[in-house]
N, CA, C and O atoms as a GROMACS GRO file, in nm:
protein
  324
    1UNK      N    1  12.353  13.884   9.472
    1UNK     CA    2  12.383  13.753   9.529
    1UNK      C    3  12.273  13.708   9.624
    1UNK      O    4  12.224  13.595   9.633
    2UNK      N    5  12.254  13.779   9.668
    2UNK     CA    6  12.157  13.800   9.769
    2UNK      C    7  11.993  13.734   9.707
    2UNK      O    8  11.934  13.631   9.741
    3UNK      N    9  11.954  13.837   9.611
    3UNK     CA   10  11.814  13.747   9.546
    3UNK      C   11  11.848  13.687   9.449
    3UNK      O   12  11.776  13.688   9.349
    4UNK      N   13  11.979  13.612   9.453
    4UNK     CA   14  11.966  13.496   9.370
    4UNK      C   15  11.943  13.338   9.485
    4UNK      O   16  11.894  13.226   9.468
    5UNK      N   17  12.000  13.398   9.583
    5UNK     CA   18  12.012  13.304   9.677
    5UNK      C   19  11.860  13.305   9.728
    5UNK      O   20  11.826  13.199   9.781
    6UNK      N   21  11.758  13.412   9.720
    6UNK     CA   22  11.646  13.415   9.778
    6UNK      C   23  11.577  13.309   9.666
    6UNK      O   24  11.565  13.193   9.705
    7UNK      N   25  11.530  13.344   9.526
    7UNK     CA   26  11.544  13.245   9.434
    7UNK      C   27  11.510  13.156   9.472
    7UNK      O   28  11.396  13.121   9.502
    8UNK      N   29  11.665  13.072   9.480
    8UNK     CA   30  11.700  12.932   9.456
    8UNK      C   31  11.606  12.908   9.618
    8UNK      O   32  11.514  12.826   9.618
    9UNK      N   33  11.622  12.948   9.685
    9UNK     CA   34  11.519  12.886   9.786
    9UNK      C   35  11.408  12.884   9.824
    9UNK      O   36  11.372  12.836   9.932
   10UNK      N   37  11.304  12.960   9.703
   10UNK     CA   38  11.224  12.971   9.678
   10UNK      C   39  11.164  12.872   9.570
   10UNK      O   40  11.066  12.797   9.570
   11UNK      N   41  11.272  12.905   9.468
   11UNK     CA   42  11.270  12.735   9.390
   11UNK      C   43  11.275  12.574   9.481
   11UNK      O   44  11.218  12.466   9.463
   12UNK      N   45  11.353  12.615   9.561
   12UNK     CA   46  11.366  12.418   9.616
   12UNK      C   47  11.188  12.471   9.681
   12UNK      O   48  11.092  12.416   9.627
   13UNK      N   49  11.163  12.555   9.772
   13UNK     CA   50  11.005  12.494   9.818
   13UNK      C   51  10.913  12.487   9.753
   13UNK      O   52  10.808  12.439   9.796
   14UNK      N   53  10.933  12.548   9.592
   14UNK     CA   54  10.828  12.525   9.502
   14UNK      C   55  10.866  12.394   9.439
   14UNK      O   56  10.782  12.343   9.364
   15UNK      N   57  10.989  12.326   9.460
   15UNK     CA   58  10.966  12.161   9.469
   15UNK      C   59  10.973  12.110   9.586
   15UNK      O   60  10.970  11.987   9.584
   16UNK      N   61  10.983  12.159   9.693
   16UNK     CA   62  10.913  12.063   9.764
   16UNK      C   63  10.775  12.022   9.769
   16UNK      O   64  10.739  11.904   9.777
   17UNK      N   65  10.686  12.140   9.766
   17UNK     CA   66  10.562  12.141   9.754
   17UNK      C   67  10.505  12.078   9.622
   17UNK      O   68  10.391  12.034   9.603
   18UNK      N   69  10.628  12.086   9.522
   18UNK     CA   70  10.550  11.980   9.395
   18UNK      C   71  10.511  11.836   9.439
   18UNK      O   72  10.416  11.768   9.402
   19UNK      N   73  10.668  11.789   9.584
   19UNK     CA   74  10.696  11.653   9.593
   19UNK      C   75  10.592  11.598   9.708
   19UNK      O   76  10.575  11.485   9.755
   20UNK      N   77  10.552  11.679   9.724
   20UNK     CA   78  10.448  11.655   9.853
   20UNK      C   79  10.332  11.650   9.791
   20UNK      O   80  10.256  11.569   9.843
   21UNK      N   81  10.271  11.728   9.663
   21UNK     CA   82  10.186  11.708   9.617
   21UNK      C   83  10.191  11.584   9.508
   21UNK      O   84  10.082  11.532   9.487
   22UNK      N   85  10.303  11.532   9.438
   22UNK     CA   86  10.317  11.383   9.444
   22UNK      C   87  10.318  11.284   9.511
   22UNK      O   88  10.289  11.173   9.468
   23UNK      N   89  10.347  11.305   9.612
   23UNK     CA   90  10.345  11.212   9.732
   23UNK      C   91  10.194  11.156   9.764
   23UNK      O   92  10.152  11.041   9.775
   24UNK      N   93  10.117  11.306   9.776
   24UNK     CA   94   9.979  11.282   9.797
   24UNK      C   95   9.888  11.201   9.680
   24UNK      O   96   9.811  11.111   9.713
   25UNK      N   97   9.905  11.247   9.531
   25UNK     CA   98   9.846  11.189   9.463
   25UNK      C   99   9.899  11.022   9.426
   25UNK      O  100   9.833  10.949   9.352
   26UNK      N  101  10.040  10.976   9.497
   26UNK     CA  102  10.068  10.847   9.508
   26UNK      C  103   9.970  10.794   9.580
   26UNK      O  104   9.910  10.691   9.548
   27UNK      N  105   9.937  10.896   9.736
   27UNK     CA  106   9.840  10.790   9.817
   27UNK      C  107   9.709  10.769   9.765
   27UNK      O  108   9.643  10.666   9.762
   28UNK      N  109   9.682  10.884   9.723
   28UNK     CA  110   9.508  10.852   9.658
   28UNK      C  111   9.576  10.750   9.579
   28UNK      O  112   9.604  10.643   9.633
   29UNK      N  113   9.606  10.774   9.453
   29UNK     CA  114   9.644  10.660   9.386
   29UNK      C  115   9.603  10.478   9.424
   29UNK      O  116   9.532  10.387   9.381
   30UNK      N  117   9.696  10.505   9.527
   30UNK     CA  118   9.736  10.335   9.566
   30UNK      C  119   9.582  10.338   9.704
   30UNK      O  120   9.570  10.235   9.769
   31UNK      N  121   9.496  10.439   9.730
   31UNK     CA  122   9.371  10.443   9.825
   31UNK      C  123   9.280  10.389   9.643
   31UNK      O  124   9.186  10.312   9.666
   32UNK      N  125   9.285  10.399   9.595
   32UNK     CA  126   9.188  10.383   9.409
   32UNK      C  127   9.203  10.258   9.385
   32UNK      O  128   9.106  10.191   9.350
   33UNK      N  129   9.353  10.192   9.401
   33UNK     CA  130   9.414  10.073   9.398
   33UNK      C  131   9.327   9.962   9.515
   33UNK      O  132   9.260   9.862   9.486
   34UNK      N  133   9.346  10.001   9.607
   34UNK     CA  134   9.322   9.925   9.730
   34UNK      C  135   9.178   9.910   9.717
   34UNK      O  136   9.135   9.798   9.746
   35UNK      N  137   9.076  10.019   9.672
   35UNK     CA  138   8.944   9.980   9.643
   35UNK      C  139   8.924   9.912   9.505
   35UNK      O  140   8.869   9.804   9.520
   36UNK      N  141   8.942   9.930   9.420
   36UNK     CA  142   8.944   9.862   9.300
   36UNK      C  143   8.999   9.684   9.331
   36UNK      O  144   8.965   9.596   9.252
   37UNK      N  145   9.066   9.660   9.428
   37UNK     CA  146   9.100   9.516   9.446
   37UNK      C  147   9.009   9.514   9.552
   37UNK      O  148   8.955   9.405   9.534
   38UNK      N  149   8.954   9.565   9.656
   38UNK     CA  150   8.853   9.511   9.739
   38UNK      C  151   8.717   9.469   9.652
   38UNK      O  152   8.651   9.373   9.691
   39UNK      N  153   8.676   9.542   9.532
   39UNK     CA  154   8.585   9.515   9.444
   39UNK      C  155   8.578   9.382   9.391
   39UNK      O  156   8.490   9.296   9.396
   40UNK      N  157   8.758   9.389   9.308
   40UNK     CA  158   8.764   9.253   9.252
   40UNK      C  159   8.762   9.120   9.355
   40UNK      O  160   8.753   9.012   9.298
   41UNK      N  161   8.770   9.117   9.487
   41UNK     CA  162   8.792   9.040   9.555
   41UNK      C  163   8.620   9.024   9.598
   41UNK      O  164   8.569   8.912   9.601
   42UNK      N  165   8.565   9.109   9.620
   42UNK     CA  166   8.380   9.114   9.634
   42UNK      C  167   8.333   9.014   9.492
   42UNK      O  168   8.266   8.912   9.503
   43UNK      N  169   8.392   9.079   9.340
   43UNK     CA  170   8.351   8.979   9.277
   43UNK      C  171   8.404   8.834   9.284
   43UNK      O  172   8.359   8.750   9.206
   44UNK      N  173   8.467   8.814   9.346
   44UNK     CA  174   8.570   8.666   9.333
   44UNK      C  175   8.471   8.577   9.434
   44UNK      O  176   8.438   8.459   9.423
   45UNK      N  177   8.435   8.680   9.539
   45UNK     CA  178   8.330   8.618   9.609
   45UNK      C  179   8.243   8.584   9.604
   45UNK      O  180   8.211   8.485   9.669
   46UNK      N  181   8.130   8.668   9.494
   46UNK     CA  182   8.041   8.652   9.466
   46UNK      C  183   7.992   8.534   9.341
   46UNK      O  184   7.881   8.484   9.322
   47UNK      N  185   8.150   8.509   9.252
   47UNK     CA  186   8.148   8.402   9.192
   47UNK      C  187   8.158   8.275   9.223
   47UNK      O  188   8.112   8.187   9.150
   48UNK      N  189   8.238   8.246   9.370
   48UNK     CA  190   8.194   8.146   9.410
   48UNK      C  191   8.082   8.123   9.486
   48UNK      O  192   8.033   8.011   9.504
   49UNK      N  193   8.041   8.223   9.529
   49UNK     CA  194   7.864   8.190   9.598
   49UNK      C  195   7.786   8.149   9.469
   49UNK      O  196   7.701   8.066   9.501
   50UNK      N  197   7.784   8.176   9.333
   50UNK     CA  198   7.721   8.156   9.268
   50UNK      C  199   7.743   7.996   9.196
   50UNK      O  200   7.647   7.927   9.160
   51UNK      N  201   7.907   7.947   9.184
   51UNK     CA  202   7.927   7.814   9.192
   51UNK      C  203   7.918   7.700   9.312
   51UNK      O  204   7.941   7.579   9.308
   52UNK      N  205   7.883   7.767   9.396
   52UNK     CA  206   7.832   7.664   9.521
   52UNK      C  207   7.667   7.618   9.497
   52UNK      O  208   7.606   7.511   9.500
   53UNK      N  209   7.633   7.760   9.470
   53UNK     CA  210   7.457   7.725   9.409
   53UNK      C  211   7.467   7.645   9.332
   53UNK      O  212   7.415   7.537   9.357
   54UNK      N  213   7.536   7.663   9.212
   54UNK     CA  214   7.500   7.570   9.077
   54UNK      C  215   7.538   7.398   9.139
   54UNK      O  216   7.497   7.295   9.087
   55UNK      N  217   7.618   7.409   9.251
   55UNK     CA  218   7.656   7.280   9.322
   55UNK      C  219   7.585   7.253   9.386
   55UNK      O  220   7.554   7.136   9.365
   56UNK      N  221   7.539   7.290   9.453
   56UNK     CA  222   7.381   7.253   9.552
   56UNK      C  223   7.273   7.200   9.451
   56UNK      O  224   7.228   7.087   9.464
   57UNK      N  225   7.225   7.297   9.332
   57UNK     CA  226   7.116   7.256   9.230
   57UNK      C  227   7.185   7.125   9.142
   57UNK      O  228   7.112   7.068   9.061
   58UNK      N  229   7.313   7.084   9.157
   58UNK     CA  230   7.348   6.934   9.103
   58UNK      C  231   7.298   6.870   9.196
   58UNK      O  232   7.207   6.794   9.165
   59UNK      N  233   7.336   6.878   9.335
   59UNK     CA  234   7.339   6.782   9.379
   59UNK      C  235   7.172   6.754   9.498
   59UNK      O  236   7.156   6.677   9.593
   60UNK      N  237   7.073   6.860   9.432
   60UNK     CA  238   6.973   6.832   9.420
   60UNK      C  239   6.895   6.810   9.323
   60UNK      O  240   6.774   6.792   9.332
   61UNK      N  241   6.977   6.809   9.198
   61UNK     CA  242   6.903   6.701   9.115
   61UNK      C  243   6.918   6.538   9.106
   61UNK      O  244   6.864   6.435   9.064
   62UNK      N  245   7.027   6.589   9.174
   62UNK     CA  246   7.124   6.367   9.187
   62UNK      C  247   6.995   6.320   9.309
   62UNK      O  248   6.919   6.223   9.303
   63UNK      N  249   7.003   6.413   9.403
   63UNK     CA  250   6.913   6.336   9.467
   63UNK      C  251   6.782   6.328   9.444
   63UNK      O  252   6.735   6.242   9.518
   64UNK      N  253   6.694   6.380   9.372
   64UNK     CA  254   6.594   6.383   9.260
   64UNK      C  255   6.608   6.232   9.212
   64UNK      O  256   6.528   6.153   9.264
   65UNK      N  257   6.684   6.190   9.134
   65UNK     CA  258   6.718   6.113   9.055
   65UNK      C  259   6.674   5.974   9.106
   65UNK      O  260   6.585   5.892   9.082
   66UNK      N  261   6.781   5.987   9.186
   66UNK     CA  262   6.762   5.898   9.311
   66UNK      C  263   6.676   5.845   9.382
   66UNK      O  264   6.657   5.724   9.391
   67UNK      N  265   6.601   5.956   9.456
   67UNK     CA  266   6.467   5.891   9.512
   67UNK      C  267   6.382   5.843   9.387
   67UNK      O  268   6.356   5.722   9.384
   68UNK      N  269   6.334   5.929   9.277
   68UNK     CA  270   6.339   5.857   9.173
   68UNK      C  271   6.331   5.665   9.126
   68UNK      O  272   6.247   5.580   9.098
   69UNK      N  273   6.462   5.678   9.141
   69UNK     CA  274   6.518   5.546   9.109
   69UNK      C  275   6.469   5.480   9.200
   69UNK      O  276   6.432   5.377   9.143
   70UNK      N  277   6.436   5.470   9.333
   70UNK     CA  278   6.420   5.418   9.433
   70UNK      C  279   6.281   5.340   9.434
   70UNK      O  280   6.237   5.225   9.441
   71UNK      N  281   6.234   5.482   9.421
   71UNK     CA  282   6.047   5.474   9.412
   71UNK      C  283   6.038   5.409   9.280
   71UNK      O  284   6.041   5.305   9.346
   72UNK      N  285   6.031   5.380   9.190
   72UNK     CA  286   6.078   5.310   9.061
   72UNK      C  287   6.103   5.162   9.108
   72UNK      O  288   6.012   5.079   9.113
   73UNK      N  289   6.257   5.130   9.148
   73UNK     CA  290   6.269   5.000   9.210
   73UNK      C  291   6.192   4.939   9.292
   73UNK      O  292   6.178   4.817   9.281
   74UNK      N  293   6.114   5.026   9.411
   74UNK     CA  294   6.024   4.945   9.512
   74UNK      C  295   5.901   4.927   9.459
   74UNK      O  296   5.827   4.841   9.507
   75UNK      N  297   5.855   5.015   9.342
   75UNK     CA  298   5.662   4.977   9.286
   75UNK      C  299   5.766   4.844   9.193
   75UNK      O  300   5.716   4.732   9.186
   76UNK      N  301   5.870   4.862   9.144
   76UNK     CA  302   5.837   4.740   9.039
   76UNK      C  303   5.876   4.611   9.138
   76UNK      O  304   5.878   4.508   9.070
   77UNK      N  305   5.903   4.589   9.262
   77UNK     CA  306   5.963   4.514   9.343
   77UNK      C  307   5.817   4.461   9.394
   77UNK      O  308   5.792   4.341   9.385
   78UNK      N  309   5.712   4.559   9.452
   78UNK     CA  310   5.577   4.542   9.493
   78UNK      C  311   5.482   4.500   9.382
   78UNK      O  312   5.364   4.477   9.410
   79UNK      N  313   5.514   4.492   9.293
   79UNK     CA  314   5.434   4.458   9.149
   79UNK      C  315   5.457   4.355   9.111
   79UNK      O  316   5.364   4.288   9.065
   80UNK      N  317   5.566   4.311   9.115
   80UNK     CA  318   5.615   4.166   9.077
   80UNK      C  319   5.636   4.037   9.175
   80UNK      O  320   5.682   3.924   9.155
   81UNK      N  321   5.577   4.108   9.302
   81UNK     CA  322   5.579   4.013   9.411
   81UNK      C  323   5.465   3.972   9.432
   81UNK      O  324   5.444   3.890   9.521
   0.00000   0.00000   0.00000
C-alpha cells in the first residue's frame, strides 16, 4: 500500500513537471509570437515609409510640371508682347 501510494506521488510530480514544462514552452511560444508581430509591424512600417516616398516623388513631379507650365506661360506671354 505503501509503494503504491509512493508511486502515485511520484506520478502526479512527474506531471507536474510535464505541466510546468508546458507552461514554459507556452511562454517561449507566445515570446516567438510577440517577435514575429514586432517584425510584421517593422514591415508595416517600412511600407509606409516607402509609400510616403513614392508620395513625395508625385508630388515632386506635379511641381516639376508646374513650374514648367509657368516658365512656358511667361516666355510665351514675353514673346507675344
Amino acid at each position: 500500500m505503501l509503494l503504491l501510494l509512493i508511486l502515485l506521488l511520484l506520478l502526479l510530480l512527474l506531471l507536474l513537471q510535464l505541466l510546468l514544462l508546458l507552461q514554459q514552452l507556452l511562454i517561449l511560444l507566445l515570446l516567438l509570437l510577440l517577435s514575429l508581430l514586432l517584425i510584421l509591424l517593422l514591415m508595416l512600417l517600412l511600407l509606409l515609409l516607402l509609400q510616403l516616398l513614392l508620395l513625395l516623388q508625385q508630388l515632386l513631379l506635379l511641381l516639376r510640371l508646374v513650374v514648367l507650365h509657368l516658365l512656358l506661360h511667361c516666355y510665351c506671354y514675353f514673346y507675344y508682347s
